[in-house]
N, C-alpha and C positions, 0 to 999 in steps of 0.2 A: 504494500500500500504506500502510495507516494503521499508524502508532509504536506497540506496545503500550505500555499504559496500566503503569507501575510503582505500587502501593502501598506502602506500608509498614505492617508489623506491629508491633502492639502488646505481643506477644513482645521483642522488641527494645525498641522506646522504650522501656518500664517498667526498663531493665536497671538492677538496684541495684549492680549491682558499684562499689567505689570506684576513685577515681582515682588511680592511683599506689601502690593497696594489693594486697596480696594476701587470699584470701577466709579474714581471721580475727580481722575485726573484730565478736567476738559479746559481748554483755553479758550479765551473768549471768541479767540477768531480761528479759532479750531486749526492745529495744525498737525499735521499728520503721525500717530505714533511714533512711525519709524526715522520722522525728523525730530521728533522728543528725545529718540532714542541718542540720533547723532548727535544732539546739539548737550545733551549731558556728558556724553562721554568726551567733546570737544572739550569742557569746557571745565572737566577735572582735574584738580591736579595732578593722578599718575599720566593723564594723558601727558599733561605740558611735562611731565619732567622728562619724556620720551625724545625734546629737543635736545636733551646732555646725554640721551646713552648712544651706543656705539652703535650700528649698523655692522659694518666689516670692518673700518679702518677706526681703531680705536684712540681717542684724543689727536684728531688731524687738524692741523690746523688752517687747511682750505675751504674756503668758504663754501664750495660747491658741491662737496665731497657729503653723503648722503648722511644725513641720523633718523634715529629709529621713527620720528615722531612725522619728517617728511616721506621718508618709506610706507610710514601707515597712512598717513593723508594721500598717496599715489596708488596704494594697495586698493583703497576705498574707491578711487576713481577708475582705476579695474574692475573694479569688484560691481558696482554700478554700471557699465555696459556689459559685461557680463549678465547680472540681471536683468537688464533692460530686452536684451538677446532669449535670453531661455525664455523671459516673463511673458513677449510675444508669443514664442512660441508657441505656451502654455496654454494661451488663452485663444488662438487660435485650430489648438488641437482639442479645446474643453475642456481642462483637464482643472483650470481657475476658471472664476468667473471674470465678467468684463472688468480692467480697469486693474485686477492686482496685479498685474505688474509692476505697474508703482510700486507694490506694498512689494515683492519680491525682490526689485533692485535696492528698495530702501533699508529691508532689513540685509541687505549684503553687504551694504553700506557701510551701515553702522557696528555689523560684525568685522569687518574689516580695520575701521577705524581702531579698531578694540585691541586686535587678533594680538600684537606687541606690548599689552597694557601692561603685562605682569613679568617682563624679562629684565634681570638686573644687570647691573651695569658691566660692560667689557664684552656685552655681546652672549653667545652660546659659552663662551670660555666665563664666563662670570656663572652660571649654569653648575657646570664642570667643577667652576675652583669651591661655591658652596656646597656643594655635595662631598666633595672630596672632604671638605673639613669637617662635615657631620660622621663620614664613616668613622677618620679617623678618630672623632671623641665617642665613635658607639664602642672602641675597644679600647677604654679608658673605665677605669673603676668609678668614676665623678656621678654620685647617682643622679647629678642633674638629665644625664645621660640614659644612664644603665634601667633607670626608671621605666624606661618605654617601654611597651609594648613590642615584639618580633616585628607585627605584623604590619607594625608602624611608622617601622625606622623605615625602607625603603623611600616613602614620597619624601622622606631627607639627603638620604643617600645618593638619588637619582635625581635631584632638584627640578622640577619641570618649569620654565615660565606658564606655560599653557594653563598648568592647575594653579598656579599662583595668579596669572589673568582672570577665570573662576572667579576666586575666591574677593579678588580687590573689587571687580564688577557687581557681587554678587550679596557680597556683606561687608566688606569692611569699609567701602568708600562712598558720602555721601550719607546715606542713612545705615548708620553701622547696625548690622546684628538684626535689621530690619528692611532685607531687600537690596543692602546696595544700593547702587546705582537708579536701580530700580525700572531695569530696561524691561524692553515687550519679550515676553517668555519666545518667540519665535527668532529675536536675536541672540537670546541665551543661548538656545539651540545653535542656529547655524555657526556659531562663537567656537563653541566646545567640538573640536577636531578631536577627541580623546575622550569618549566617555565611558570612562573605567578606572578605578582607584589603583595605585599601583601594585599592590598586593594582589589583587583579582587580574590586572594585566602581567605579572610578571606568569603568575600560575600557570594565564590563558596562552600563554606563549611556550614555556615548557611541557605543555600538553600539544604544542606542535600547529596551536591556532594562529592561521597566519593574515586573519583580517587587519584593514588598513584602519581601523582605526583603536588596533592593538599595542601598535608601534611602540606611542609612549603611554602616560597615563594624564589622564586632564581633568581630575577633581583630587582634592585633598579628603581624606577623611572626616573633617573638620563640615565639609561641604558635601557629602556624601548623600542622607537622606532629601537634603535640601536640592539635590539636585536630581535624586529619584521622583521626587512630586513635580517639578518641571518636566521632565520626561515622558511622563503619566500621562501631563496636561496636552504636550504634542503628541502625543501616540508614537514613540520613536519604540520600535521593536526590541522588546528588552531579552535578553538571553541570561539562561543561569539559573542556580535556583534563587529562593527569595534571601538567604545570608551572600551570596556568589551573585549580585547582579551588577548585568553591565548591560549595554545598550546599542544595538545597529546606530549608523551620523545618520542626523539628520540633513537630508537632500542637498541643502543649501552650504555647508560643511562645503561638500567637493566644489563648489564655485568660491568660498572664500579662499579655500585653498590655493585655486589654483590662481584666483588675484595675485596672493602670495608669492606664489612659484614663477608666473610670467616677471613679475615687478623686481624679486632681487637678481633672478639670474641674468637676466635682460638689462637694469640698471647697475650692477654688479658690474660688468663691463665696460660702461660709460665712466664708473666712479675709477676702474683701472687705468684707464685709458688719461684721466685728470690726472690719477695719483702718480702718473709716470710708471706702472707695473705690469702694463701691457701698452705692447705700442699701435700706433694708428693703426698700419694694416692687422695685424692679430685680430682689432676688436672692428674693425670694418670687415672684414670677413665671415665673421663668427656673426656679425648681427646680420647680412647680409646674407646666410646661409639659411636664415627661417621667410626669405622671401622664395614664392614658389613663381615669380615674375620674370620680368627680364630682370637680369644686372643692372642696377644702377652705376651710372658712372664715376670715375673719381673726379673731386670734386677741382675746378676750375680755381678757385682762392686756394694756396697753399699756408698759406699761412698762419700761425696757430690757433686764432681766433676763428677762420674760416674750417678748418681742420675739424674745430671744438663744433662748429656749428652741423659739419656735416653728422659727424657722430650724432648728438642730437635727432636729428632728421633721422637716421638711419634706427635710433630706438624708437622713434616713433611710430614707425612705417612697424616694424618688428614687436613692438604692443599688439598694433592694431593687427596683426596676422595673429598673433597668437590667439588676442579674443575670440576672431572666429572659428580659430580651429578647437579650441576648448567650449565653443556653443555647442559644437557638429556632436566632438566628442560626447556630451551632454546628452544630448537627443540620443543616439546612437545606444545609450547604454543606459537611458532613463528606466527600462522596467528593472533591472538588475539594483541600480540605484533606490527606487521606490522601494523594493523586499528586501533591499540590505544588504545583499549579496556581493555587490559591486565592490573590487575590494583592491582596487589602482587607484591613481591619478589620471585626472581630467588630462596633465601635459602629457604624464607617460603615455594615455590613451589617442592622444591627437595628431594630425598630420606632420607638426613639428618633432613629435616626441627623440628620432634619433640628434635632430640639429642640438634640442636643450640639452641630452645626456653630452654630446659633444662640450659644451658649454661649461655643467657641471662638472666635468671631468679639467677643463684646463682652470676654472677656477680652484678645484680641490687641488691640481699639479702645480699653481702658478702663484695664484690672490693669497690662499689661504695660510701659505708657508713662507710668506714675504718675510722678509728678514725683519724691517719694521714691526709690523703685525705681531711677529711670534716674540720680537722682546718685550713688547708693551700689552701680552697677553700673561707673559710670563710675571708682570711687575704688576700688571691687575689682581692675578690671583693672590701673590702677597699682600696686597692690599686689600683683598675683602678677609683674609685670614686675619691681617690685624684688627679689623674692625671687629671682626668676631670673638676673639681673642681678648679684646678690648673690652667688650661689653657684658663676656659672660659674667664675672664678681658680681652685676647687677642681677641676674637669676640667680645664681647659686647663693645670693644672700636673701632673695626675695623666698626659696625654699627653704632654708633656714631657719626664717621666721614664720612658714607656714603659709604662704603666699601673701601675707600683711606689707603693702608698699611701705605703711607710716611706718614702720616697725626695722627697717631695714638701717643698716650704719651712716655713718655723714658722709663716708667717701661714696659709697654707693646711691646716695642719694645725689651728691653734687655730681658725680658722672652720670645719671642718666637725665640731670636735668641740663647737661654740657652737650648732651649729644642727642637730643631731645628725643629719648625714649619713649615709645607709647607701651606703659604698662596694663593698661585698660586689658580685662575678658582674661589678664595673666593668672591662672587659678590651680595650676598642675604642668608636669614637665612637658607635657603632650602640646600645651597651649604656649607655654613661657618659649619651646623652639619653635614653637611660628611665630612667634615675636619677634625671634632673633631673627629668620627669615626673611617675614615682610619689611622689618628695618635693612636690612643690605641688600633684599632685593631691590628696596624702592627707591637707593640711593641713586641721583646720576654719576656719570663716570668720574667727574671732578671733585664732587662731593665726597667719594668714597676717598680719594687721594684726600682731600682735607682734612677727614675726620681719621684717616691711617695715622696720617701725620701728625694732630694733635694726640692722638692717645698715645703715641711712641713717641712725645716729649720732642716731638721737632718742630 
């Protein structure tokens, strides 16, 4: 007997209900959920401090040269023809009714805008370097530590931004402990690329499960139930039993992604091409390689400004091919998407897909190993170690005394009001390390080098 085949409706996904609100969030001149959505998350402060974290080239000091917060403002602008693209289509095949497309490109929008909210500073290597320092204190006697839970150290150990974006979106930013942010439950959805705790994803992958949105984990324990009731509310096909649950992405998921995936590896090359680490022809070739047209010719101004301009042009034209090859892909692979099955990439799946692996490949050979990069990744990671290093005495004195803030010593008090700790919801080891967390995740690149620097007495 064959499993019937589960979809998911479109009813569902689009649900604008807010997070943690009740239905009376209306503006006078009404404007559209999903522009409530962006214009919050604009206008937060983890978004703005996404202007200081790293993209690729970490603390550069060229103006033109990419950070995370103009990579998410470009991600979204993707991520919007993309939706504009499928949302036609949708409503053309009846799949939406008339007019959501709006609502389809806007909440890709605003998942986009988001997608980087919760990544700390120096990039994936800031990622790397707090994790690294959680293992190494889970094999330390310090019960600030040893206290945990087995099944809890991992989302420390493995640091995700993705469940760290969660969590700042979701609860702690704007209305803490009450909604977050307090986006439309159908942005939460297409946001969350990883819906699965890491403990339940490390499992599902040792059992040889190789769904793509097993990869990494994208909720923190902390956000765990909170995030099975949004799930519920989309209809997103849950797997597992009811302790073991995890979730098929919601639809919209493979379009922010692939905003993502077009926007660094494609701008990625333009920023080499600035930073001097790839030269003109490398990255005019390479972007010219996703045109399925004639060749564009070279450009008539040699000159380095005309040079810069051609590049430009040449990412541009190479955007706009990718979009629609990742619409087609969409369409192409929509019923496998809808039952969850689907379990690629929108780029992998698309007519460019061998050009971008080409791509990926001379950036992993080329960008990523730049002499620059790898000293100032390596001096990153020492620098969120000291920060961490720095700040623990304030936890392990706050356990001490029983989690009592008033209660804790003068030094411990005058260093976390030096490096303006949030002790707030700190009530047990499980909570006092995402403390530690959300403060060095949330620092920018420069801020961390500050606050290194003051706690090491320099």
């Amino acid at each position: 007997m064959t499993k019937d085949i589960t979809m998911m409706n479109w009813s569902q996904l689009l649900h604008t209900g807010r997070n943690g609100e009740q239905a009376k969030d209306n503006d006078n001149f009404r404007r559209e959920p999903y522009i409530i959505d962006s214009d919050r998350i604009s206008f937060s402060a983890p978004f703005r401090r996404l202007a200081n974290k790293t993209q690729v080239h970490p603390l550069h000091d060229h103006d033109h040269i990419h950070h995370r917060l103009i990579h998410s403002v470009e991600t979204a602008s993707v991520g919007r023809s993309l939706g504009m693209g499928i949302g036609q289509w949708l409503e053309d095949e009846g799949h939406i009714a008339a007019g959501e497309r709006h609502t389809i490109a806007g909440m890709i929008q605003a998942a986009c805008l988001a997608h980087d909210i919760g990544n700390p500073p120096f990039g994936h290597s800031g990622e790397s370097a707090i994790g690294a320092w959680f293992a190494e204190k889970f094999e330390t006697s310090a019960s600030l530590f040893t206290d945990l839970s087995d099944h809890l150290k991992p989302e420390f150990i493995d640091f995700e931004g993705n469940a760290q974006g969660f969590r700042i979106i979701s609860r702690l930013e704007m209305y803490r402990n009450d909604g977050g942010i307090r986006l439309s439950h159908g942005v939460l959805g297409a946001f969350t690329k990883y819906p699965v705790t890491a403990d339940i994803q490390i499992k599902e992958k040792a059992d040889g499960n190789s769904y793509c949105g097993l990869k990494k984990f994208g909720v923190f324990h902390s956000e765990a139930d909170h995030f099975h009731d949004i799930a519920d509310i989309l209809g997103l096909i849950p797997e597992g039993a009811a302790t073991h649950r995890w979730y098929r992405r919601h639809p919209l998921v493979f379009l922010v992604e692939a905003a993502d995936d077009i926007c660094y590896n494609i701008v990625d090359l333009e920023d080499a091409y600035t930073s001097g680490d790839l030269s003109f022809e490398e990255v005019d070739t390479k972007l010219q390689s996703l045109f399925r047209k004639t060749k564009i010719t070279s450009p008539a101004d040699t000159s380095p400004q005309g040079l810069a301009e051609h590049i430009a042009h040449m990412r541009a034209l190479a955007i706009g091919n990718a979009v629609g090859a990742c619409i087609e892909a969409f369409k192409t692979h929509f019923g496998a998407i809808m039952s969850g099955t689907f379990t690629s990439g929108l780029v992998e799946e698309s007519a460019n897909a061998r050009e971008f692996s080409a791509i990926k490949k001379l950036a992993n050979d080329q960008l990523f190993t730049a002499p620059r990069k790898t000293k100032l990744e390596v001096s990153g990671r020492a620098t969120i170690h000291n920060v961490l290093n720095g700040i623990t005495p304030v936890f392990t004195a706050l356990q001490a005394k029983n989690w009592n803030a008033d209660k804790i010593g003068a030094y411990e008090t005058q260093l976390a009001r030096a490096v303006e700790l949030d002790l707030r919801d700190v009530t047990d080891s499980y909570s006092a390390l995402h403390a530690m967390a959300d403060y060095t995740s949330g620092m920018t690149d420069r801020y961390a080098v500050k606050i290194s620097r003051m706690l090491a007495g320099i």
